[in-house]
C-alpha positions in Angstrom: -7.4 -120.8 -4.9 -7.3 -118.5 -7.7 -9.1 -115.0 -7.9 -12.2 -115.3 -9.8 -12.0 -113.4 -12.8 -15.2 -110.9 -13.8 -16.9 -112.1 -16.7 -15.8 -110.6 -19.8 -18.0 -108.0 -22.0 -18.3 -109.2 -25.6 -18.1 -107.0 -28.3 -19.7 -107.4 -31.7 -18.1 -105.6 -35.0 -20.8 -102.7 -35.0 -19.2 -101.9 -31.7 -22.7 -103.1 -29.4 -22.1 -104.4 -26.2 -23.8 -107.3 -24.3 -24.6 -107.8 -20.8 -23.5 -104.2 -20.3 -25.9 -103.5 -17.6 -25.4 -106.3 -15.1 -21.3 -105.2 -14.5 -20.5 -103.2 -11.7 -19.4 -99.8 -11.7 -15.8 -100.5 -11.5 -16.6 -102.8 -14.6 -18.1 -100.4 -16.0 -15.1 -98.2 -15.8 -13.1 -100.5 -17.5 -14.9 -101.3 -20.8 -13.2 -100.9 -24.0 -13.5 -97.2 -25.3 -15.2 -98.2 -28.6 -18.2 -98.8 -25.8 -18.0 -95.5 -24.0 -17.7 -93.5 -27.6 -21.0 -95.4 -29.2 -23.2 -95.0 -26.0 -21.9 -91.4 -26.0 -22.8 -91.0 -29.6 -26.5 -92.4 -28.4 -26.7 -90.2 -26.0 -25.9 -87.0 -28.2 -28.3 -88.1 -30.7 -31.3 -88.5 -28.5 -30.5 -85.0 -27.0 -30.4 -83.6 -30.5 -34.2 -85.2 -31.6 -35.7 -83.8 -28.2 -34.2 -80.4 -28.8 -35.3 -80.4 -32.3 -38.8 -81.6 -30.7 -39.2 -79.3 -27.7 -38.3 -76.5 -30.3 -42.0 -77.3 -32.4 -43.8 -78.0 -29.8 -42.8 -74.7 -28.3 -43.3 -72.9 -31.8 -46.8 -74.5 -31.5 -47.6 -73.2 -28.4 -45.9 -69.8 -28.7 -48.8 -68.0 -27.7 -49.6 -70.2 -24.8 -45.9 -69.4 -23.7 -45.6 -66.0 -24.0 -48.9 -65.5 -21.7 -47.5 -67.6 -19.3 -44.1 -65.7 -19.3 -45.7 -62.1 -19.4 -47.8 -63.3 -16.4 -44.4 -64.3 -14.5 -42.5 -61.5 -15.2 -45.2 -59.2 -14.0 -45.7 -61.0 -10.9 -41.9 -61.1 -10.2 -41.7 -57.3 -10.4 -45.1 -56.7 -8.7 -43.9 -59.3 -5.8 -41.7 -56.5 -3.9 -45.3 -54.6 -3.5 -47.2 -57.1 -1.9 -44.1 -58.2 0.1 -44.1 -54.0 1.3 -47.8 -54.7 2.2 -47.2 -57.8 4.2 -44.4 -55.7 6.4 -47.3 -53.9 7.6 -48.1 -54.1 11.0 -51.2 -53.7 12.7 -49.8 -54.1 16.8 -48.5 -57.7 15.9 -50.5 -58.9 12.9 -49.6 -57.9 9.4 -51.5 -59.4 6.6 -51.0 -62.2 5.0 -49.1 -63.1 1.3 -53.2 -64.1 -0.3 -54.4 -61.1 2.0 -51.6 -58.9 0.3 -52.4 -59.7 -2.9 -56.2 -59.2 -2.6 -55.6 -55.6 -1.5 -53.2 -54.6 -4.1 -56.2 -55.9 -6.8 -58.6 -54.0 -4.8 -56.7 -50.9 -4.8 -55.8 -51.2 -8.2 -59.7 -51.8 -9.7 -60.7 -49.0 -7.3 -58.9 -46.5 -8.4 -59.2 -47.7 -12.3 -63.4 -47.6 -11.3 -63.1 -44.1 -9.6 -61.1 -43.5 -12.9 -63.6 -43.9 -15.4 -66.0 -42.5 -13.1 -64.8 -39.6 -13.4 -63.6 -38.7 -16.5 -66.1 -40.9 -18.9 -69.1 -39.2 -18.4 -68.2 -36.1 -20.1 -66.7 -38.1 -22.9 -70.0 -39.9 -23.1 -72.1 -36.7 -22.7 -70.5 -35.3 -25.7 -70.5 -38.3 -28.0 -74.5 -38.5 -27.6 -74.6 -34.4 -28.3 -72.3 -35.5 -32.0 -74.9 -37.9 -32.8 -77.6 -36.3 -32.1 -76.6 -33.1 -34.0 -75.0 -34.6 -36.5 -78.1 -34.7 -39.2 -78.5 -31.4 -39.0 -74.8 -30.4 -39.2 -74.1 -32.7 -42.4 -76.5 -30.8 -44.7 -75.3 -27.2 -43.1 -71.6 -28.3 -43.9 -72.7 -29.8 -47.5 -74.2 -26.6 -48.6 -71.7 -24.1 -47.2 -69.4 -26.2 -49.3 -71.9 -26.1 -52.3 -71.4 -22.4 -52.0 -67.7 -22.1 -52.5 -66.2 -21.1 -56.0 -65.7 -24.2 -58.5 -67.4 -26.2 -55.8 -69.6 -28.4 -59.0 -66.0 -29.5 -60.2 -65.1 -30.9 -56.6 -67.4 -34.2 -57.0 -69.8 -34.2 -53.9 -72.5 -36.0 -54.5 -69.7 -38.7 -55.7 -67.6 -37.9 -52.2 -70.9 -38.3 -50.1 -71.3 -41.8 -51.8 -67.8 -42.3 -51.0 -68.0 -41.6 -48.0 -70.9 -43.7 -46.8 -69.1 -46.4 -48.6 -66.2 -46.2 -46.0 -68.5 -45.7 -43.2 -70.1 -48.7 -44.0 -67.1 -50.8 -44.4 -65.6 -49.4 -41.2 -68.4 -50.5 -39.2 -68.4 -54.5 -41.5 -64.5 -54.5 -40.1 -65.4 -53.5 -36.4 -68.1 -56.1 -36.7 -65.8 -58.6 -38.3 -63.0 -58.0 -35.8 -65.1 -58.5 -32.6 -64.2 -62.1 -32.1 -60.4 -61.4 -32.3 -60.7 -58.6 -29.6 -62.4 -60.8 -28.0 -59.5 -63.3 -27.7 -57.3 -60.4 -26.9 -60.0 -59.8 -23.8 -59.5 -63.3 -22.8 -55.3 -63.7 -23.3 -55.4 -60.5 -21.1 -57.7 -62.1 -18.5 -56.1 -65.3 -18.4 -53.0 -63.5 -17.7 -54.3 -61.3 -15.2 -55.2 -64.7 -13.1 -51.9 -66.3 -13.9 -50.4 -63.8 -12.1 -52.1 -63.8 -9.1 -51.4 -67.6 -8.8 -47.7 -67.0 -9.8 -47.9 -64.4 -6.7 -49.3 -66.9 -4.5 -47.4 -70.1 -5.5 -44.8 -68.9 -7.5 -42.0 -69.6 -4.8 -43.2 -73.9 -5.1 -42.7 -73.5 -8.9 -39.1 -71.7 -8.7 -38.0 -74.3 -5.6 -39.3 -76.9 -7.9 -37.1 -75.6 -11.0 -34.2 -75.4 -8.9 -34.1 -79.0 -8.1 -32.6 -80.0 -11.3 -29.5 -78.8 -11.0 -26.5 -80.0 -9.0 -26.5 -78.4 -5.4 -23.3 -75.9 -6.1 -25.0 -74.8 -10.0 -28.5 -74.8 -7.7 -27.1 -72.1 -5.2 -25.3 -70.2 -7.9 -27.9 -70.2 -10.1 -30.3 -69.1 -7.2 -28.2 -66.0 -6.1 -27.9 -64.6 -10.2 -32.1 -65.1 -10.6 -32.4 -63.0 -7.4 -29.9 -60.8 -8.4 -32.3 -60.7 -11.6 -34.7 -60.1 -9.9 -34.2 -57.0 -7.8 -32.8 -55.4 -10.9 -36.5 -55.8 -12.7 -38.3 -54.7 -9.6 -35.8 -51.6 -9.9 -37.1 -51.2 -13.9 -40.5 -51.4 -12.3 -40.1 -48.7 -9.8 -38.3 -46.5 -12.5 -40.4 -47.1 -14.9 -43.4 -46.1 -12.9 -41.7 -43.0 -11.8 -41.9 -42.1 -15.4 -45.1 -42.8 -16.2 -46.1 -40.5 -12.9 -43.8 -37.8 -14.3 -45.4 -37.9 -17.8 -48.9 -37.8 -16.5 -48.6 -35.3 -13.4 -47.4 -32.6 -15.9 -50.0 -33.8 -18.8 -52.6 -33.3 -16.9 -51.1 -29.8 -15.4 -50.5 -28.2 -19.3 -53.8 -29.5 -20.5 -55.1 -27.7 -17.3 -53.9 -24.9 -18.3 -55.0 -25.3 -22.0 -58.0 -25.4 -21.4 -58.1 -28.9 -23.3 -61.2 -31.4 -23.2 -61.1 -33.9 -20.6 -57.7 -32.9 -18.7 -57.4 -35.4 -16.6 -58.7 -38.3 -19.0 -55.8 -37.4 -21.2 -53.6 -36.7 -18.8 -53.6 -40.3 -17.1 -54.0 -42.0 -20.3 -50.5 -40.5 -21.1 -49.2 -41.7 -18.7 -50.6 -45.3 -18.5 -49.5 -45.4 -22.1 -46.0 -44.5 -21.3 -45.6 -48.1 -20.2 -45.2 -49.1 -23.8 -41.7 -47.8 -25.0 -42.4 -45.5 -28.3 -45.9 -46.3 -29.4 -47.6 -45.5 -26.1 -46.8 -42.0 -26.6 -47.2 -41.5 -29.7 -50.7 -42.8 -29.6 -51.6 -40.7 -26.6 -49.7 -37.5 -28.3 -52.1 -38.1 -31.3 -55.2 -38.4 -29.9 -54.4 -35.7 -27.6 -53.7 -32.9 -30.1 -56.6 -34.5 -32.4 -58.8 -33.4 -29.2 -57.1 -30.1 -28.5 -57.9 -29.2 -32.7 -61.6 -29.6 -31.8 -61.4 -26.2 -30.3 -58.4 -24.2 -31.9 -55.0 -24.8 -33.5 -53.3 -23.0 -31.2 -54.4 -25.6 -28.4 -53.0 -27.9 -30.7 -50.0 -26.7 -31.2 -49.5 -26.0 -27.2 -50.0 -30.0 -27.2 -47.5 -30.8 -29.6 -44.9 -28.4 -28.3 -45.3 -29.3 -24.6 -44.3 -32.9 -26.0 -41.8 -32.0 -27.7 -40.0 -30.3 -25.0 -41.3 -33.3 -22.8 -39.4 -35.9 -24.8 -36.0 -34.0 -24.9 -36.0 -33.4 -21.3 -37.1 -37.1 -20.5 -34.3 -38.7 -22.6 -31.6 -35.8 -21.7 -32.2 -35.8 -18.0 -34.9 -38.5 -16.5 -34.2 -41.9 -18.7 -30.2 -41.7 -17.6 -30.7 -40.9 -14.1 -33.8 -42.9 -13.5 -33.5 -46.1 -16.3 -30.0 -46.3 -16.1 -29.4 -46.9 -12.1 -32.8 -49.3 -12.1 -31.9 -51.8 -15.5 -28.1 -51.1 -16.1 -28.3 -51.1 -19.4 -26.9 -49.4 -22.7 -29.0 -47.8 -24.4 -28.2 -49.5 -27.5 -28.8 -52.9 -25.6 -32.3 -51.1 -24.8 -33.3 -50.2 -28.3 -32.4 -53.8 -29.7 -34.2 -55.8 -27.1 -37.1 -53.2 -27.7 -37.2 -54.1 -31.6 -36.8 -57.8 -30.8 -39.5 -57.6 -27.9 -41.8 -55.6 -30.7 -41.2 -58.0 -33.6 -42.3 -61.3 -31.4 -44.7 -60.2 -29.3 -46.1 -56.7 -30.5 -47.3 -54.8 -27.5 -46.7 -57.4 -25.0 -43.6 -58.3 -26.1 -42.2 -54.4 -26.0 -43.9 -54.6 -23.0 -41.6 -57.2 -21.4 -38.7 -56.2 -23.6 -36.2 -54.3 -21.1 -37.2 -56.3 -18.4 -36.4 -59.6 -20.1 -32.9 -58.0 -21.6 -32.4 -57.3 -17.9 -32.5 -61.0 -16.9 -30.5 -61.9 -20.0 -27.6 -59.1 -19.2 -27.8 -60.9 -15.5 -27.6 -64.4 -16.7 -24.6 -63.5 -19.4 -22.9 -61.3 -17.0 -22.6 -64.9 -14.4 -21.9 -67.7 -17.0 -20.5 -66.0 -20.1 -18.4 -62.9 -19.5 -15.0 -63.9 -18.8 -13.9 -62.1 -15.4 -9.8 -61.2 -15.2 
């Protein structure tokens, strides 16, 4: 009896098969290459077009995207606090991971409403005393002016018009602007609750991620992100030491200053410090802006003290705090805070050195080659 013979796979000139699908592996295995190369060539095509339309769609959604991403990476390096309130024990009960997280929001809003309580009011107070005098200090100012030598060559009346001009247009673009603060309000809310779900179910989402790849790329793969990880929590932790730094010893020289609203300025300095080069400038600003409303010389105690500030910060405190938490260069620093600044603005310079963190991490595993 003679071995039956599978049936043979015919092949046209443009190099399609048919009845492809019903052979057996082993048939499979043994189709002509021609076969093999054009389903190849298929395949590479497809993955092309879906790159090609994952890429727009993700350009479409950019914004979308980048508040979902902020939202992780801010719950990833907030997730080592709430995991240092769950080891607290109370005899044999310690709290919770949704417990956890409510009382790291609570403590947070509490101390931002004890905050304003305490350092708005004399803000307020002395807006409503500018407003109020203010009639009665334009006219004194105008006509000490209108006393001065040459002061009918220096075009008041034209200024004063000028003036009201750009008062009024001020106040049409803070009007016109409302609705796109308003959908800063919003991103920055729907981010705020993003993270607190990527805090409570973040660890279903990363499980789920891993199961796409292979077991052994799963498991390596899995030990570099948590390697990732712990370095950002470390950026967190050092960058936070920073900010306290900044804003302890703010708040101490405008003390002694004698500056308006100390500890207002003090804490916003170091809240702003968060965002890499623009944060203190800002603060810097309208700091010494607020010390010239009483003398130059406060002023100038601003602007020095921040001066000296910034040397000793990048001599001494960036290198041994920044450099153990993110191990990175500074050069590597500086670009990923341009890039960072360029595509997201403030939120992007936000998540800048964090994000070149996870890169360096990632690179470091799969690209650097290792003698």
């Amino acid at each position: 009896m003679k071995d039956e013979q599978p049936p043979a796979v015919e092949i046209d000139q443009s190099g399609k098969e048919s009845a492809y699908e019903l052979l057996t592996p082993a048939e499979k295995r043994e189709t002509p290459k021609e076969v093999r190369e054009a389903r190849t060539m298929r395949g590479h095509i497809l993955f092309f077009f879906a790159v090609i339309l994952a890429g727009a769609l993700a350009w479409r959604l950019r914004n979308v995207l980048e508040i979902v991403y902020v939202s992780a990476l801010f719950a990833v390096v907030l997730m080592p606090i709430v995991q240092e309130i769950q080891r607290v024990k109370v005899r044999k009960w310690s709290p919770p991971r949704p417990l956890a997280i409510i009382l790291l929001v609570v403590v947070v809003m509490a101390s931002l409403v004890l905050f304003f309580m305490l350092c708005l009011p004399p803000v307020l107070r002395d807006i409503h005393t500018f407003v109020e005098e203010l009639p009665v200090k334009v006219p004194e100012l105008v006509g000490r002016i209108h006393r001065l030598p040459m002061s009918d060559k220096l075009g008041l009346d034209s200024l004063a018009a000028k003036s009201q001009n750009m008062a009024a247009s001020a106040a049409g673009y803070v009007f016109s602007s409302v609705p796109m603060w308003l959908a800063h309000i919003f991103d920055v809310v729907t981010a705020f609750i993003l993270c607190l779900y990527f805090m409570l179910e973040g660890e279903y989402a990363y499980d789920y991620f891993l199961s796409f790849f292979e077991p052994e790329a799963r498991e390596r793969l899995n030990k570099t992100l948590i390697k990732a990880e712990h370095r950002m929590s470390k950026w967190l932790l050092g960058q936070g030491s920073l900010m306290l730094i900044l804003g302890t010893t703010s708040t101490i020289v405008f003390s002694l200053l004698h500056v308006r609203y100390a500890i207002l300025l003090g804490v916003l300095m170091g809240l702003f410090n968060i965002i890499p080069v623009a944060g203190g400038i800002i603060t810097i600003l309208l700091a010494g802006g607020v010390a010239a409303l009483d003398s130059w010389s406060k002023m100038a105690g601003v602007f020095l003290f921040y001066a000296i500030y910034v040397q000793v910060e990048n001599a001494y405190l960036i290198p041994r705090i920044m450099k153990t938490s993110v191990n990175l260069m500074g050069l590597a620093v500086l670009i990923a805070l341009l890039v960072g600044t360029a595509l997201g603005g403030v939120a992007g310079a936000l998540v800048a050195v964090p994000t070149a963190a996870l890169l360096a991490v990632l690179m470091d595993e799969y690209m650097v080659q290792k003698a």
